[in-house]
C-alpha positions in Angstrom: -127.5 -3.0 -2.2 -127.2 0.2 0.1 -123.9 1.6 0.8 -124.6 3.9 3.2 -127.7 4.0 5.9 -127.9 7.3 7.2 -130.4 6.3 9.8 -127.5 4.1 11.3 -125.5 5.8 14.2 -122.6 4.0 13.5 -121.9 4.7 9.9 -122.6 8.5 11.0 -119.7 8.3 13.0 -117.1 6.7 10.1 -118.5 9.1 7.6 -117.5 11.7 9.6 -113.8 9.9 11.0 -113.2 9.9 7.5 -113.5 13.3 6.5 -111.7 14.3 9.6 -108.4 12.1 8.1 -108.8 13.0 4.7 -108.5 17.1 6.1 -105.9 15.9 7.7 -103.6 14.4 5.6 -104.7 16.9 2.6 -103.1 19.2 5.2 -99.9 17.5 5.7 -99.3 17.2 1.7 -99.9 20.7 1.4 -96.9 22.1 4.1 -94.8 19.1 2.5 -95.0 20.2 -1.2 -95.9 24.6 -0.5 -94.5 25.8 2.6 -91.8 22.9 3.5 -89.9 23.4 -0.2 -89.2 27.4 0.0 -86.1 28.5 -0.6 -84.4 31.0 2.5 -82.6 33.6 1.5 -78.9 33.3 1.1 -76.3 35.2 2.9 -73.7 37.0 0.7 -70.6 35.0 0.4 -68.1 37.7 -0.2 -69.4 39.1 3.7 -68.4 36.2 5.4 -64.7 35.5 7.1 -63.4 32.7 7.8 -61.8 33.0 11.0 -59.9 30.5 13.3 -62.2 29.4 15.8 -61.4 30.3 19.6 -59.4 28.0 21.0 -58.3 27.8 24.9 -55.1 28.9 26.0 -51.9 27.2 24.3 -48.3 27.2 24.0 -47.0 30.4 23.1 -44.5 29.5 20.5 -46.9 26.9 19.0 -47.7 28.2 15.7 -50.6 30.4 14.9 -53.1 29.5 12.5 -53.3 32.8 9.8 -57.0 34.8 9.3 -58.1 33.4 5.9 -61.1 35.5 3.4 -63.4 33.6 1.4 -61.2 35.0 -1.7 -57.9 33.2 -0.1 -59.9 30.1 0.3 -60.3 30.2 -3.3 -56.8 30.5 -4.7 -55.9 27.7 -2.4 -54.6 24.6 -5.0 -55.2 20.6 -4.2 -51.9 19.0 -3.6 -51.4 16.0 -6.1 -48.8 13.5 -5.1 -46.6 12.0 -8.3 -43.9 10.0 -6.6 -44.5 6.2 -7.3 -44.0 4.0 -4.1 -41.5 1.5 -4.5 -42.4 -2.0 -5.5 -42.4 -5.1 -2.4 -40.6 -8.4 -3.6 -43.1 -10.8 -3.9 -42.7 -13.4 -0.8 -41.0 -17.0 -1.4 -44.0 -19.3 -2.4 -42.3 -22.5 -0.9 -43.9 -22.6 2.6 -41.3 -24.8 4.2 -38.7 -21.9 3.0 -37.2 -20.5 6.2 -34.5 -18.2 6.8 -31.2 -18.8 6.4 -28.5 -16.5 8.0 -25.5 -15.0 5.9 -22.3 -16.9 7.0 -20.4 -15.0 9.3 -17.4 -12.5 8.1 -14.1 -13.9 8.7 -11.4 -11.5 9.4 -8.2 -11.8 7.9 -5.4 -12.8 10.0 -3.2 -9.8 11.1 -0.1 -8.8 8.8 2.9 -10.0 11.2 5.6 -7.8 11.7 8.8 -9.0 9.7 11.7 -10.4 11.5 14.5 -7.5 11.3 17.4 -9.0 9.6 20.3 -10.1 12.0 23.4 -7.4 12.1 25.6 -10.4 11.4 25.9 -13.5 8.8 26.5 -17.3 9.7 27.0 -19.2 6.9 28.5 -22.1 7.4 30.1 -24.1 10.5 33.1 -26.7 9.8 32.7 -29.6 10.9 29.0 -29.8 10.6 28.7 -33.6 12.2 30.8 -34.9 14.9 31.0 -38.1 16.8 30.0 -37.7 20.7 32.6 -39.0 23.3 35.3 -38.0 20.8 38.4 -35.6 22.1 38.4 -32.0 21.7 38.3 -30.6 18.0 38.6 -26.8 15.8 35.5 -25.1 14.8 35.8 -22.6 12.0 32.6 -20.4 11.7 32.3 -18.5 8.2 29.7 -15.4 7.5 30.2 -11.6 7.1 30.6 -8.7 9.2 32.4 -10.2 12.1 34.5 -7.9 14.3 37.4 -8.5 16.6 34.7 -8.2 19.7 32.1 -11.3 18.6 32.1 -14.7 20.4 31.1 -17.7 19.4 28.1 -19.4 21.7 28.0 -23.1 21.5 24.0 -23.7 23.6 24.7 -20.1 24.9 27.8 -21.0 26.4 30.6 -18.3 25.9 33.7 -20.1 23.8 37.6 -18.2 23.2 37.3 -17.4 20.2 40.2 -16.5 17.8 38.7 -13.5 14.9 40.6 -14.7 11.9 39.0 -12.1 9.4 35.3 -10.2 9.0 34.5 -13.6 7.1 35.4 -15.9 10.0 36.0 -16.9 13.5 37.5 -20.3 14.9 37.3 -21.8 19.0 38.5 -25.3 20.0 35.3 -27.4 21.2 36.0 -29.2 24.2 35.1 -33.0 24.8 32.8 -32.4 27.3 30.6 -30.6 25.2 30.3 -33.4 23.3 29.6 -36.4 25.5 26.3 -36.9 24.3 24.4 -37.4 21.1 22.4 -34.1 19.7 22.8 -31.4 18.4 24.3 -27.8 19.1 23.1 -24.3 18.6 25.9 -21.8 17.3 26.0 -18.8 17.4 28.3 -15.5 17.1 27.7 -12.5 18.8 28.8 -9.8 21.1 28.5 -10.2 24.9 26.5 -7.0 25.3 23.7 -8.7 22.3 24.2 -5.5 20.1 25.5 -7.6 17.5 24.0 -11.4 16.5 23.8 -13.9 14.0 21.5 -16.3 12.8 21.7 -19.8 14.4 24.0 -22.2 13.0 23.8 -26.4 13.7 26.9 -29.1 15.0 25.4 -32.1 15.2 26.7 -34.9 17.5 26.0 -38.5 16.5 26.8 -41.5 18.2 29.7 -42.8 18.0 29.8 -46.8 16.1 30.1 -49.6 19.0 31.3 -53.0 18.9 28.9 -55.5 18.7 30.7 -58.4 21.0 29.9 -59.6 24.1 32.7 -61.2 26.3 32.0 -64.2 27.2 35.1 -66.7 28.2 39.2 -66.4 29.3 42.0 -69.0 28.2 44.3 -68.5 31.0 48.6 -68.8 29.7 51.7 -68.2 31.6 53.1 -65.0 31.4 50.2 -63.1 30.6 49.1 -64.0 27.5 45.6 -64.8 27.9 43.1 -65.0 25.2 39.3 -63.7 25.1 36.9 -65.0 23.8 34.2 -62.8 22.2 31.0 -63.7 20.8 29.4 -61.6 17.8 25.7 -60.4 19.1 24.1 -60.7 15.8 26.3 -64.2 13.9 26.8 -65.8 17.5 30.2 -66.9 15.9 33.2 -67.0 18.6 36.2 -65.1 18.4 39.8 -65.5 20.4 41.5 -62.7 20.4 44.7 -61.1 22.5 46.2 -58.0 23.3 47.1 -55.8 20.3 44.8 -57.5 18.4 42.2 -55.4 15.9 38.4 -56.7 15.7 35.4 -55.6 13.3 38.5 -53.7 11.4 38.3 -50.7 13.9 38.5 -51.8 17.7 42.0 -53.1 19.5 42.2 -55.4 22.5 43.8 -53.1 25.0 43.8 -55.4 28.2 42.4 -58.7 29.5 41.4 -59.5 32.3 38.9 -61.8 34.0 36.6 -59.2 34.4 36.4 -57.2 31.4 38.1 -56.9 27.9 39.1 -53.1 26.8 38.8 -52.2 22.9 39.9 -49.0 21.7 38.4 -46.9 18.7 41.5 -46.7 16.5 39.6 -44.0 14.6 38.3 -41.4 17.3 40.0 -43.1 20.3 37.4 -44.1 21.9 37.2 -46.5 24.8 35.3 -49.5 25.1 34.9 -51.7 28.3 33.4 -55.1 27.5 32.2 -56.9 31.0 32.1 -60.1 31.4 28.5 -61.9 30.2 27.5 -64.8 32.4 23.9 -64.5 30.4 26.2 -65.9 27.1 28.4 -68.4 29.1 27.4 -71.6 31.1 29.8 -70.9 33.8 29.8 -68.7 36.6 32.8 -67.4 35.7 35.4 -66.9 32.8 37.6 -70.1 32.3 41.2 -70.8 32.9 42.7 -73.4 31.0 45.6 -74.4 32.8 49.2 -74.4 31.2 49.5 -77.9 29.0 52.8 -79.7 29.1 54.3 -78.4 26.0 53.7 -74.6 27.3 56.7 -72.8 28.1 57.5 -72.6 31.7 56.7 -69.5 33.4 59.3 -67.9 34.8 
């Protein structure tokens, strides 16, 4: 079999193509591998400066980069950090964990100023207890450092007051200062204020009451009628006359068809009993009239 026909036009014209390419590319290899691979000759390294590079117009006092030579270039060192960075707390792995804010700082209460100590000293006040609606009665106050010029103050009302020595003072407490239950703030100072005492305590109670309730009248010649009283809590009925002592404390001081007067025998104390038509049946109190046998009246 024939490879090549030179008589044939057409394989003239590859044959030659070929060649053509082959030149070529033995061309290209040879620049690659001879002329592309020389070296060029090296400038001298000790010649060369390093110098800033122009740069446009800055800021005066910014500061200026210095001229540095190949030789200061090589004393230059590579800094090496050592520190160690501080370790993170891992994070909570609990994924419904949430944040939970510190509870707040409570301040402590502010130191109060102590009370300075009063000038003067009350002790003690005698009587301590006393029955309201009584009569007027002596009050001894005893303490420490009184003077001749302190006053006793019975609810800050100014009293005469008689200085019996630094450890006490007396007044006379009048009856109207006691007409009601309660109780009563003492106190002995100066008018002016520059001396004072602590606060004493009277208290005023109320008085015992007779539990009766008037509810009839036995009419008798010369004026000797008889009451009769009823006991609030036994209901039992009582007769009584003038002079006459009930519930071991209260007299019969008068009679009349109105009322029946008892007296405290104890503080002196009155006591009007009205007549009660809620505890009687009648309208009003009854009169027995005088019986046969009852001495005339005269």
């Amino acid at each position: 079999m024939q490879l090549f026909d030179p008589n044939n036009p057409n394989e003239k014209k590859k044959i030659i193509v070929a060649i053509v390419l082959g030149v070529v590319a033995i061309g290209v290899l040879g620049y690659l591998f001879v002329g592309g691979g020389s070296k060029k000759p090296t400038a001298n390294v000790n010649q060369i400066s390093v110098r800033a590079t122009p740069s446009p117009a800055r800021n005066n006092n910014a500061p200026q980069l210095p001229d540095m030579t190949s030789d200061d270039l090589a004393n230059l060192r590579k800094i090496e950090y050592t520190g160690t960075v501080p370790a993170v707390s891992e994070a909570d792995r609990n994924i419904f964990a949430y944040y939970v804010p510190p509870p707040p700082t409570v301040k402590a209460p502010p130191t109060p100023t102590p009370t300075p100590l009063p000038p003067l000293i009350l002790s003690s006040v005698t009587p301590t207890t006393v029955y309201a609606r009584t009569t007027d009665f002596g009050l001894q106050v005893g303490g420490d450092k009184f003077t001749p010029a302190v006053r006793i103050f019975i609810d800050g009302r100014e009293m005469q007051t008689r200085f019996v020595n630094p450890q006490q003072v007396a007044t006379t407490v009048t009856a109207d200062l006691i007409a009601n239950p309660g109780n009563r703030s003492i106190q002995v100072r100066t008018r002016d204020g520059s001396l004072y005492s602590n606060p004493g305590n009277l208290v005023v109670t109320p008085p015992p009451t007779p539990n009766y309730s008037y509810i009839g009248l036995i009419g008798k010649p010369r004026f000797n009628d008889t009451a009769v009283l009823q006991d609030k809590n036994s209901k039992d009925l009582l007769n009584v006359q003038r002079g006459d002592v009930v519930g071991g404390r209260f007299r019969v001081n008068s009679i009349s068809d109105k009322e029946v007067v008892l007296i405290d025998t104890l503080l002196k104390i009155r006591y009007p009993l009205s007549f009660s038509i809620e505890n009687s049946n009648q309208s009003r109190p009854p009169i027995r009239r005088p019986a046969a046998d009852d001495e005339p009246e005269l």
